[in-house]
Backbone as a chain_set.jsonl record, in Angstrom:
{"seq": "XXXXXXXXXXXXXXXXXXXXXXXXXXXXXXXXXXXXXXXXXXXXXXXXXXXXXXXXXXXXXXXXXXXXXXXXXXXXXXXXXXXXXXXXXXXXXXXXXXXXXXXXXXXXXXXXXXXXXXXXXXXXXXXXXXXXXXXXXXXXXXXXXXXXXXXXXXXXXXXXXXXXXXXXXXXXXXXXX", "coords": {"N": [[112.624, 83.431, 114.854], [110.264, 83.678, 115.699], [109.874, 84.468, 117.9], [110.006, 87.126, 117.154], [108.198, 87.698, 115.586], [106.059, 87.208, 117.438], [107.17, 89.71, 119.052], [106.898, 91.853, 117.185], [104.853, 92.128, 115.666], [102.086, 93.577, 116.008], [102.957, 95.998, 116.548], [103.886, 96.71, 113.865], [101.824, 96.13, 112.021], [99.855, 98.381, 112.893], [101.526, 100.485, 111.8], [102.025, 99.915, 109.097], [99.117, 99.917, 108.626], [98.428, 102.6, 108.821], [100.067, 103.645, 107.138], [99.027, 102.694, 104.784], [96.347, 103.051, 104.852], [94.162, 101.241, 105.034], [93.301, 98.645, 106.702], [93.105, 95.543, 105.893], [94.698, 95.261, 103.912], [97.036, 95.873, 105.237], [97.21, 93.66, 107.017], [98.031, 91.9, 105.426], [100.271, 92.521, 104.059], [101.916, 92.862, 106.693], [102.664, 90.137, 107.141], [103.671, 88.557, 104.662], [105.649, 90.157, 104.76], [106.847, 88.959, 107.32], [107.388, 86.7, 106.06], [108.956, 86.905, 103.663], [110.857, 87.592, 105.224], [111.529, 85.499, 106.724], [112.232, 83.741, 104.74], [114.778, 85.08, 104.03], [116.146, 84.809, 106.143], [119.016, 84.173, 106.224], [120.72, 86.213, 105.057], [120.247, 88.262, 107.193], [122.774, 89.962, 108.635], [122.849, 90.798, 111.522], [123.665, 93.694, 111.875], [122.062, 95.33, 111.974], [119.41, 96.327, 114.513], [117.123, 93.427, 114.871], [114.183, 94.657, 114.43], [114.332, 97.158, 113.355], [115.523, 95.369, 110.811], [113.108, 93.954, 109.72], [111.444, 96.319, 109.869], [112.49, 97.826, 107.239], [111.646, 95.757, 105.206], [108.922, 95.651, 105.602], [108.515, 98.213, 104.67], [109.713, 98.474, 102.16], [107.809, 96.522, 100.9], [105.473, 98.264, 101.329], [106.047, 100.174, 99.428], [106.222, 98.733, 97.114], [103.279, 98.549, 96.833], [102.083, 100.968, 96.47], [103.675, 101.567, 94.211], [102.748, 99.508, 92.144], [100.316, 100.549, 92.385], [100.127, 102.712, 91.247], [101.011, 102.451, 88.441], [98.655, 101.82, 87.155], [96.637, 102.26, 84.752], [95.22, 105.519, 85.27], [92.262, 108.083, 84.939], [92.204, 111.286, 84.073], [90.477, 112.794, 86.687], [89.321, 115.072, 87.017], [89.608, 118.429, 86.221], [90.327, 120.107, 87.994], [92.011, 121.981, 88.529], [91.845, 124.382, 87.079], [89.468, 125.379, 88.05], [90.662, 127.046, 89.802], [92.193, 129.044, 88.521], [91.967, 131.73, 86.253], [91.81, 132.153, 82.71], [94.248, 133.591, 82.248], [95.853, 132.49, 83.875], [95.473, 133.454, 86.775], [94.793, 134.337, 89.658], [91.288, 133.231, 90.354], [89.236, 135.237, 92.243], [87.403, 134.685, 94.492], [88.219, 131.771, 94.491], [90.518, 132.358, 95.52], [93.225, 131.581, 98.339], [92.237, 131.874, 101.928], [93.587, 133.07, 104.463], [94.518, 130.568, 107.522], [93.543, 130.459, 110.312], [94.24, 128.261, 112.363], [94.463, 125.617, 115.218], [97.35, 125.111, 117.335], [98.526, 122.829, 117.002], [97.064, 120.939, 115.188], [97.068, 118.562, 113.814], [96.951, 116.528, 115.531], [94.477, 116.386, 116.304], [91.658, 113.812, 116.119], [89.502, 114.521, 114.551], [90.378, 116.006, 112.877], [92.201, 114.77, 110.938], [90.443, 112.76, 110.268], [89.208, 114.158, 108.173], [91.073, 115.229, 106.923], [92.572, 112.884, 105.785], [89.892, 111.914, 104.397], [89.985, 114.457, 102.444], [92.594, 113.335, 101.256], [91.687, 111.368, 99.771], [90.426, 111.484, 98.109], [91.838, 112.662, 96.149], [92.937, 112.539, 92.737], [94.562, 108.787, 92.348], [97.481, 108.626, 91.459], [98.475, 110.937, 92.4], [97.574, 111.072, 95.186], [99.309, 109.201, 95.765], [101.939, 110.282, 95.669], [101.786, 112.414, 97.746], [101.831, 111.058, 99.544], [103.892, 109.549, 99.681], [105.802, 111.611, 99.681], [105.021, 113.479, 101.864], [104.187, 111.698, 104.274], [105.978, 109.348, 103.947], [108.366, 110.341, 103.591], [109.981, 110.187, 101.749], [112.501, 110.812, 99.355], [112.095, 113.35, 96.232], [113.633, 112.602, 93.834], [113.717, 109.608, 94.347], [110.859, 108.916, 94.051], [110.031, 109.977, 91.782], [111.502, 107.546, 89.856], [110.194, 104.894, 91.509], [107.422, 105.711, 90.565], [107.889, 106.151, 88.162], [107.58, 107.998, 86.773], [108.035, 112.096, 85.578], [110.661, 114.849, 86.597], [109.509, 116.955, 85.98], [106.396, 116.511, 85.817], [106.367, 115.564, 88.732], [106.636, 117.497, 89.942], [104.42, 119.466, 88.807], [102.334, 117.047, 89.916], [102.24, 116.921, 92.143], [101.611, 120.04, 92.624], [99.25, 120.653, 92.137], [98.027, 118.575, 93.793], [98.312, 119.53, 96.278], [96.863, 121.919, 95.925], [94.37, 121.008, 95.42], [93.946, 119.936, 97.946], [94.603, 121.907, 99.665], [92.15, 123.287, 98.978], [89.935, 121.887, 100.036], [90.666, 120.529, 102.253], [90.195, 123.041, 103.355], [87.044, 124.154, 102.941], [86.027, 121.827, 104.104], [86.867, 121.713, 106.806], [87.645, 124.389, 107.462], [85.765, 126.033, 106.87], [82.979, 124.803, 107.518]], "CA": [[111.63, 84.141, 114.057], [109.033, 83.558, 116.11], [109.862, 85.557, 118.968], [110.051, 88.606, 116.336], [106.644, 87.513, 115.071], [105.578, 87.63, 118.481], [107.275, 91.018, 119.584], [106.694, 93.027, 115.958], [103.651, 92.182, 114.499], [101.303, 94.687, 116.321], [103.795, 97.139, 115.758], [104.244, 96.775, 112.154], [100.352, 95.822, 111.709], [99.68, 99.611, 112.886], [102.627, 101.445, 110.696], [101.429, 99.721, 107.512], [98.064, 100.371, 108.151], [98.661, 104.193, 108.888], [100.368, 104.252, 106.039], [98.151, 102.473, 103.466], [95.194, 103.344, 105.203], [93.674, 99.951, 104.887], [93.876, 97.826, 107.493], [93.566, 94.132, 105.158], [96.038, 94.877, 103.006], [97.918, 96.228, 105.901], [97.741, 92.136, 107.368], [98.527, 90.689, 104.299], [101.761, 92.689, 103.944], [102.494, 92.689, 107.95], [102.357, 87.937, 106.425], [104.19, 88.692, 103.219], [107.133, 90.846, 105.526], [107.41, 87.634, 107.887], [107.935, 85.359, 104.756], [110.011, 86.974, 102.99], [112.355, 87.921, 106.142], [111.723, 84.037, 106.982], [113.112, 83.364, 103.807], [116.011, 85.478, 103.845], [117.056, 85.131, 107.32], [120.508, 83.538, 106.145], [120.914, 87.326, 105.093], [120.749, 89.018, 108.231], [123.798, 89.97, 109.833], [122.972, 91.529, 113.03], [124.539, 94.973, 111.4], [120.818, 96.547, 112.672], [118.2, 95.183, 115.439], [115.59, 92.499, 114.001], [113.3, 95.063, 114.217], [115.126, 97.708, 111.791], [115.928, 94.477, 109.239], [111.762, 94.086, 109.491], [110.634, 97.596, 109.657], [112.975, 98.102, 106.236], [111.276, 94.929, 104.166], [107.87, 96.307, 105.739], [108.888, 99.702, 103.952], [109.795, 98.174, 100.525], [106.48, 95.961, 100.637], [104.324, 99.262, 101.39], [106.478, 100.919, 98.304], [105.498, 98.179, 96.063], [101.879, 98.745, 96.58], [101.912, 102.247, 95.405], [104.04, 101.517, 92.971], [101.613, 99.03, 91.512], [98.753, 101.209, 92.117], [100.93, 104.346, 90.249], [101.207, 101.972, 87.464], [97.488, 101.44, 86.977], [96.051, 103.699, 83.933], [94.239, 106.433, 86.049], [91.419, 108.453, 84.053], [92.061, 112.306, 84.918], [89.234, 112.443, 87.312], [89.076, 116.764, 86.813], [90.196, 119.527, 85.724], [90.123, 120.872, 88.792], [93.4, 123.136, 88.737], [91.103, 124.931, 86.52], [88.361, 125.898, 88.909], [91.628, 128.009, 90.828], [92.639, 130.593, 88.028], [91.036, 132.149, 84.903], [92.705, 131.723, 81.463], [95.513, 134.012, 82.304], [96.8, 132.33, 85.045], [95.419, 134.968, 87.426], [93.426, 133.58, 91.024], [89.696, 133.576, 90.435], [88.996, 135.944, 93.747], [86.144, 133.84, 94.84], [89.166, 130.776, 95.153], [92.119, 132.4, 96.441], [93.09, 131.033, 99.465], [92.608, 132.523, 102.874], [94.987, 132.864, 106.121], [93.509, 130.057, 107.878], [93.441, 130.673, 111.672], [94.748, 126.876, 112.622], [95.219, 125.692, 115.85], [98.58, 124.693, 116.954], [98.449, 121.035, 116.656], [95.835, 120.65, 114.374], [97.134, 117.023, 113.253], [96.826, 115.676, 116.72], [92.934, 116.516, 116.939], [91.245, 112.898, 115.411], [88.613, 114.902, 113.679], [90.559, 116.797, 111.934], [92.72, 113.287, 110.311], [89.758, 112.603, 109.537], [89.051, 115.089, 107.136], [92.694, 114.826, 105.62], [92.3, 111.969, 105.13], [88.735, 112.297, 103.413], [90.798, 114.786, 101.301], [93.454, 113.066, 100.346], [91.214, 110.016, 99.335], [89.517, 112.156, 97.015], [93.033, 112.752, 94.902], [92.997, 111.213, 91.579], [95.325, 107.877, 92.858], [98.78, 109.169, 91.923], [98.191, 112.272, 93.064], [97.581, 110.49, 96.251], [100.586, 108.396, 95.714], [102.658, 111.352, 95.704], [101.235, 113.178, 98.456], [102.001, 110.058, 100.671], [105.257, 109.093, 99.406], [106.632, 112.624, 99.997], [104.844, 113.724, 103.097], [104.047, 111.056, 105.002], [107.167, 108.485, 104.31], [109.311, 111.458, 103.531], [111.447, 109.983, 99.866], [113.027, 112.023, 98.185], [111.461, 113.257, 95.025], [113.992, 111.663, 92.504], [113.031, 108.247, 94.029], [109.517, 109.01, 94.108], [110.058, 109.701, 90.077], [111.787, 106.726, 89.601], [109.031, 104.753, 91.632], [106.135, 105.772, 90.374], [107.839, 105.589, 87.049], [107.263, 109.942, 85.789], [109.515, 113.077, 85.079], [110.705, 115.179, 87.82], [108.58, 118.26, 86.029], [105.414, 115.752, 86.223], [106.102, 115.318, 89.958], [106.162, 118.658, 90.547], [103.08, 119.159, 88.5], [101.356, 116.764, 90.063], [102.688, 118.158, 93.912], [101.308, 121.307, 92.697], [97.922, 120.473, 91.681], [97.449, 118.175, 94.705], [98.514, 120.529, 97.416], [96.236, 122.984, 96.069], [93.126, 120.827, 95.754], [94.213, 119.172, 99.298], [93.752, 123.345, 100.311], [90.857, 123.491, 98.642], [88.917, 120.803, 100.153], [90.402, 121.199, 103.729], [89.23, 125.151, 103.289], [85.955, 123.875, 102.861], [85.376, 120.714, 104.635], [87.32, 122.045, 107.983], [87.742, 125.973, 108.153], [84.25, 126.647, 106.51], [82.388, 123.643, 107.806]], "C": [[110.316, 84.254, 114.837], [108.601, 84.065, 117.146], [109.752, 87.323, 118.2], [109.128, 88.6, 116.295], [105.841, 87.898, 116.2], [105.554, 89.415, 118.674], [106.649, 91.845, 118.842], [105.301, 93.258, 115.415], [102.837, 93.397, 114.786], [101.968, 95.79, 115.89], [103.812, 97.895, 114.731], [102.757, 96.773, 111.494], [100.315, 97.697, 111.531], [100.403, 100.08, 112.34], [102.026, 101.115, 109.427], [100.098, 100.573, 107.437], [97.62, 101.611, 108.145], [98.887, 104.155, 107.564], [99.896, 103.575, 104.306], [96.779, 102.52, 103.678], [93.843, 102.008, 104.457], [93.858, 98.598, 105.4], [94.26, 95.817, 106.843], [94.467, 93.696, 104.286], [97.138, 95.423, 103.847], [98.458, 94.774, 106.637], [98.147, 91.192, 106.525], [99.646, 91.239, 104.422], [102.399, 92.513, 105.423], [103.228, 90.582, 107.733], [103.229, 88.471, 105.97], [106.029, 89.45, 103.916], [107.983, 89.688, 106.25], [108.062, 86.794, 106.997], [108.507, 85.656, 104.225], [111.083, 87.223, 104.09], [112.758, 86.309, 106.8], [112.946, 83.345, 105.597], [114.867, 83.699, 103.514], [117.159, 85.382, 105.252], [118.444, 84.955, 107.389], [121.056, 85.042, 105.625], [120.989, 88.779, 106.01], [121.932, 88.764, 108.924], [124.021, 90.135, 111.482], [123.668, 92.844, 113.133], [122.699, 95.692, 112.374], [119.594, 95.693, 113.598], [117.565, 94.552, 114.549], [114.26, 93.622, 113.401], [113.195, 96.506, 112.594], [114.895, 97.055, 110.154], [114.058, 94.509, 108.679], [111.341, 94.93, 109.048], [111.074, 98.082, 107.86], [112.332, 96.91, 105.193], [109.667, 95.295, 104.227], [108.015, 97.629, 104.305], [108.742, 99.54, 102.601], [108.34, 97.773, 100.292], [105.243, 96.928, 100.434], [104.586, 100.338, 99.554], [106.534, 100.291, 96.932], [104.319, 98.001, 95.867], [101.623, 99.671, 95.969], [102.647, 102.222, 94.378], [102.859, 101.009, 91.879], [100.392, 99.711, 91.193], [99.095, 102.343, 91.088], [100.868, 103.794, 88.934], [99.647, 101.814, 86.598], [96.992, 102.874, 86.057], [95.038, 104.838, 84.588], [93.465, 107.538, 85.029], [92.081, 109.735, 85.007], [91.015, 112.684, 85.552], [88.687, 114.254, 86.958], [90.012, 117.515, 86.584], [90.111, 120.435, 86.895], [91.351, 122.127, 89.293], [92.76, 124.263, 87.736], [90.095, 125.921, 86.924], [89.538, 127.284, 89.961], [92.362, 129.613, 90.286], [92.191, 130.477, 86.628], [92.205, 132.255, 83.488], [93.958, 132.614, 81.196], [96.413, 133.611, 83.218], [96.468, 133.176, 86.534], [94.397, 133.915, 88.396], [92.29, 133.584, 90.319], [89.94, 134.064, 92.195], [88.355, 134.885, 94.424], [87.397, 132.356, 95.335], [90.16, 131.058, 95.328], [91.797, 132.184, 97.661], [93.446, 131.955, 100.835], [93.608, 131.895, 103.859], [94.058, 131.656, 107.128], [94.304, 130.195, 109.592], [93.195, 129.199, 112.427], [95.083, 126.888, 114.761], [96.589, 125.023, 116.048], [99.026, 123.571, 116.608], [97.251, 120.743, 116.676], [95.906, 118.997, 113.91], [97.233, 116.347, 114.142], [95.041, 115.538, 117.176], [92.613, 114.919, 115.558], [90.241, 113.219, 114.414], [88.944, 115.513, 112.431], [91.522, 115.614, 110.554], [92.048, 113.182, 109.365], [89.402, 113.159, 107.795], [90.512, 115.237, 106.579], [92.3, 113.87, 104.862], [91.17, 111.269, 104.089], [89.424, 113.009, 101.874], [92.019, 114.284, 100.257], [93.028, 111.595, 99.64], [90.443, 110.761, 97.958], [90.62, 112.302, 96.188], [92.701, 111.985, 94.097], [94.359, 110.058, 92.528], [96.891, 108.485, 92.756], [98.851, 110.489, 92.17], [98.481, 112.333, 94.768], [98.561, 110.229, 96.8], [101.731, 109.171, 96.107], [103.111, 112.115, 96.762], [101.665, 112.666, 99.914], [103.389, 109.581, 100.703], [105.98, 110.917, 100.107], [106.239, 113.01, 101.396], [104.833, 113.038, 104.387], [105.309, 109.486, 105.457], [108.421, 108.798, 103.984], [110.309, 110.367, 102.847], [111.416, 110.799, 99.811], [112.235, 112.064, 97.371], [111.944, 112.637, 93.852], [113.394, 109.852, 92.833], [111.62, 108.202, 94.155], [109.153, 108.99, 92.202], [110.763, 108.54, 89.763], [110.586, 105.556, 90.254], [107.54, 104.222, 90.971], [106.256, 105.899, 88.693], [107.139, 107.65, 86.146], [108.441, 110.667, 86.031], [109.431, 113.907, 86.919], [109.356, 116.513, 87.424], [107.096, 117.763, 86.214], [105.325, 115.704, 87.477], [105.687, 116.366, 90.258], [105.205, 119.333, 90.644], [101.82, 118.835, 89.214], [101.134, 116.834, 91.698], [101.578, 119.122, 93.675], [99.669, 121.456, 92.619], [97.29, 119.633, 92.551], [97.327, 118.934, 96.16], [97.723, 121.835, 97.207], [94.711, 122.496, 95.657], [93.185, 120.083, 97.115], [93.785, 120.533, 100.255], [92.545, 123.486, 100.437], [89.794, 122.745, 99.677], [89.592, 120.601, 101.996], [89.607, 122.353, 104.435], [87.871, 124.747, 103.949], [84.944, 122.78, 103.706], [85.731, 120.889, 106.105], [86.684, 123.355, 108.321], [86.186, 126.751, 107.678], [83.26, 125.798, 106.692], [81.469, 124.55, 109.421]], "O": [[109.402, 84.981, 114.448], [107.424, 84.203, 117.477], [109.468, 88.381, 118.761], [108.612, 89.506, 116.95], [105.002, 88.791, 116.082], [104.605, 90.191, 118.556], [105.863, 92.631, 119.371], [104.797, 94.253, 114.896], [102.82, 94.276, 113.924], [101.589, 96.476, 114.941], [103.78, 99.113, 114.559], [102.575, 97.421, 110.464], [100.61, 98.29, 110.493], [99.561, 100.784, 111.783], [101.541, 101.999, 108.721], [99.859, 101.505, 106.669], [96.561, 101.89, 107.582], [98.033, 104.577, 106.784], [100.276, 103.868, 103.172], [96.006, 102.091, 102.822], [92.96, 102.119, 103.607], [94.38, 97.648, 104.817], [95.194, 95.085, 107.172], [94.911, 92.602, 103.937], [98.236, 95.494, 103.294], [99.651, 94.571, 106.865], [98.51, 90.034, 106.731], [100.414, 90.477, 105.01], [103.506, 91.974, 105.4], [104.211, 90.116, 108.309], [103.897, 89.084, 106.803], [107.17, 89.201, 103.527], [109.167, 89.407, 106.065], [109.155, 86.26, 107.189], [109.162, 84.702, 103.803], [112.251, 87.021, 103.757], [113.86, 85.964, 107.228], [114.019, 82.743, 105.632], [115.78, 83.014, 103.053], [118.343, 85.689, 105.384], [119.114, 85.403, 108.32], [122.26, 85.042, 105.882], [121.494, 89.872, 105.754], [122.197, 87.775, 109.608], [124.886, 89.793, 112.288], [124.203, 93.196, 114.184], [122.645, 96.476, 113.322], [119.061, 94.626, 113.292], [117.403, 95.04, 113.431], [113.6, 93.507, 112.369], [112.533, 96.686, 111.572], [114.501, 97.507, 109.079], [113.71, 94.944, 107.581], [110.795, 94.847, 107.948], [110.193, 98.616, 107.185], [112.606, 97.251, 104.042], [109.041, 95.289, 103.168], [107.51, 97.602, 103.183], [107.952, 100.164, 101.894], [107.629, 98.499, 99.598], [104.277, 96.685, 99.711], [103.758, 100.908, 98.843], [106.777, 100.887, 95.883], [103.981, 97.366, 94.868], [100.98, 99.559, 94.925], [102.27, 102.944, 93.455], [102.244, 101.703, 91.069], [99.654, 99.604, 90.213], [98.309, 102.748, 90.232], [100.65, 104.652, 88.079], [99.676, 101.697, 85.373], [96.959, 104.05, 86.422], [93.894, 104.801, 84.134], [94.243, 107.917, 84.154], [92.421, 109.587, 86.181], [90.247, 113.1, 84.685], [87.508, 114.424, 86.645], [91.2, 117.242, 86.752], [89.791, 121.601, 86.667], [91.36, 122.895, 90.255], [93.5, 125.246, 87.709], [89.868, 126.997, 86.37], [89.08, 128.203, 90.64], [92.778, 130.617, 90.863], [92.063, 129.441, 85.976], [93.411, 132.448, 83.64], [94.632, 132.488, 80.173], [97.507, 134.135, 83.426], [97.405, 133.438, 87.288], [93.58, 133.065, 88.041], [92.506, 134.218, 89.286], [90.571, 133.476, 93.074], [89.128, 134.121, 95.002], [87.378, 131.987, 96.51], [91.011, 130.169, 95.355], [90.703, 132.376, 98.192], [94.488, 132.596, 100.968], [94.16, 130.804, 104.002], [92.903, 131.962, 107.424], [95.499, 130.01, 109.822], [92.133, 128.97, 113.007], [95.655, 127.755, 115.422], [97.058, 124.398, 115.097], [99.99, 123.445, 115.852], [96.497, 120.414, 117.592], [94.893, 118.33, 113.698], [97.673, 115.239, 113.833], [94.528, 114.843, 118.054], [93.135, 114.894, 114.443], [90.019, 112.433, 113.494], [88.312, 115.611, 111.379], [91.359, 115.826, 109.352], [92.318, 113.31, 108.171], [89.396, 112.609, 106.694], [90.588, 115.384, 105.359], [91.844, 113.859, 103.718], [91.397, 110.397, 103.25], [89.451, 112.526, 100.742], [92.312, 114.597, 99.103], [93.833, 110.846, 99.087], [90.022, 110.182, 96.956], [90.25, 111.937, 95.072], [92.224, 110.88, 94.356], [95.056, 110.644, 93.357], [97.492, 108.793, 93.785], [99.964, 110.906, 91.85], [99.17, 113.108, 95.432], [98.935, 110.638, 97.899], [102.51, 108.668, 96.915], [104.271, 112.493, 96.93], [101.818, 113.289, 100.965], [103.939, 109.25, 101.753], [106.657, 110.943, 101.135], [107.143, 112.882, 102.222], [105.3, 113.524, 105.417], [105.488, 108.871, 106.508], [109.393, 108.042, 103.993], [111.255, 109.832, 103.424], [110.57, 111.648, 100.095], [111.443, 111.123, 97.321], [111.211, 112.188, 92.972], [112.879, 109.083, 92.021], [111.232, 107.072, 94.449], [108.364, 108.291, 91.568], [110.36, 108.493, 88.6], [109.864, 105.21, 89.319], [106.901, 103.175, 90.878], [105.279, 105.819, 87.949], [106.45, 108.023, 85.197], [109.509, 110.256, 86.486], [108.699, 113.734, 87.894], [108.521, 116.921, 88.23], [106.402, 118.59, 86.805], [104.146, 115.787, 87.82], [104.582, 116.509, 90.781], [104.787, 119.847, 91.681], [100.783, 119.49, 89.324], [100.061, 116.801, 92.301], [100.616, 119.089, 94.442], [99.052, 122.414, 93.084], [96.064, 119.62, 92.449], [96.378, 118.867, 96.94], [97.788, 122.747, 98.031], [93.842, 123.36, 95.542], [92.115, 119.512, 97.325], [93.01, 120.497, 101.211], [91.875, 123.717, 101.443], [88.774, 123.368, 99.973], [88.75, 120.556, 102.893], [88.872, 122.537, 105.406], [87.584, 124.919, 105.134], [83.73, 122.793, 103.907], [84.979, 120.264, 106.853], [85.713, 123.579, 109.044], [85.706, 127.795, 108.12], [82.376, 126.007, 105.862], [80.715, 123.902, 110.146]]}, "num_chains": 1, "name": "protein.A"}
């Protein structure tokens, strides 16, 4: 175990904390992965490298944080799917969205992260949750509704209403900046 601990930790340190964007609760779970794979080691077979059996109890541990946090009564922070079309359903002109003139690897420039990541901190939380579970640690959507504990027409919902204030607020904070 202690040669894993050695080899993995940095590793696994940086993956968590990418993907909970918080590096202290990214070292508590990088701890919490060791101890429970300490605990279970009489359960590894050697069916997948050490690092696999790790990277997969890492995975669960990151998918019981958002769970927890999904679970947490969230206030609707806005009505902001509101601000995008007028009481028929119809664009408001003024916020339809333009062709945005991107370059080609736009998610490799650090500035531009940035500003994602600005945006997607601004989501109400499961909104967030959502946004991160599907894009970034690519679930499926039925276990993302099972999860986070909502319907599949709720997911889609709440897909739909984050991916178009996640536009919004790139639009604005990137391509019109």
């Amino acid at each position: 175990m202690a040669e894993w601990v050695e080899a993995f930790t940095e590793d696994m340190f940086n993956w968590a904390a990418y993907k909970l964007s918080d590096e202290e609760l990214a070292r508590d779970i990088v701890q919490d992965t060791f101890l429970t794979a300490f605990e279970k080691l009489h359960t590894f077979k050697g069916e997948s490298t050490p690092k696999t059996w790790l990277y997969s109890i890492l995975n669960f541990k990151i998918i019981e944080v958002y769970r927890k946090k999904g679970r947490k009564t969230i206030p609707h922070e806005s009505d902001s799917i509101d601000n995008f079309f007028d009481e028929n359903g119809e664009w408001i002109k003024a916020e339809r969205p333009e062709t945005w003139d991107a370059e080609e690897h736009l998610l490799d420039d650090p500035d531009f992260q940035a500003i994602l990541k600005k945006c997607l901190d601004a989501l109400p939380e499961k909104w967030n949750n959502c946004v991160k579970f599907k894009y970034l640690m690519n679930i499926n959507s039925d276990k993302i509704c099972q999860e986070l504990e909502i319907s599949p027409a709720n997911f889609w919902q709440i897909m739909h209403r984050a991916k178009l204030n996640l536009r919004d607020c790139v639009d604005k904070n990137w391509f019109k900046n």
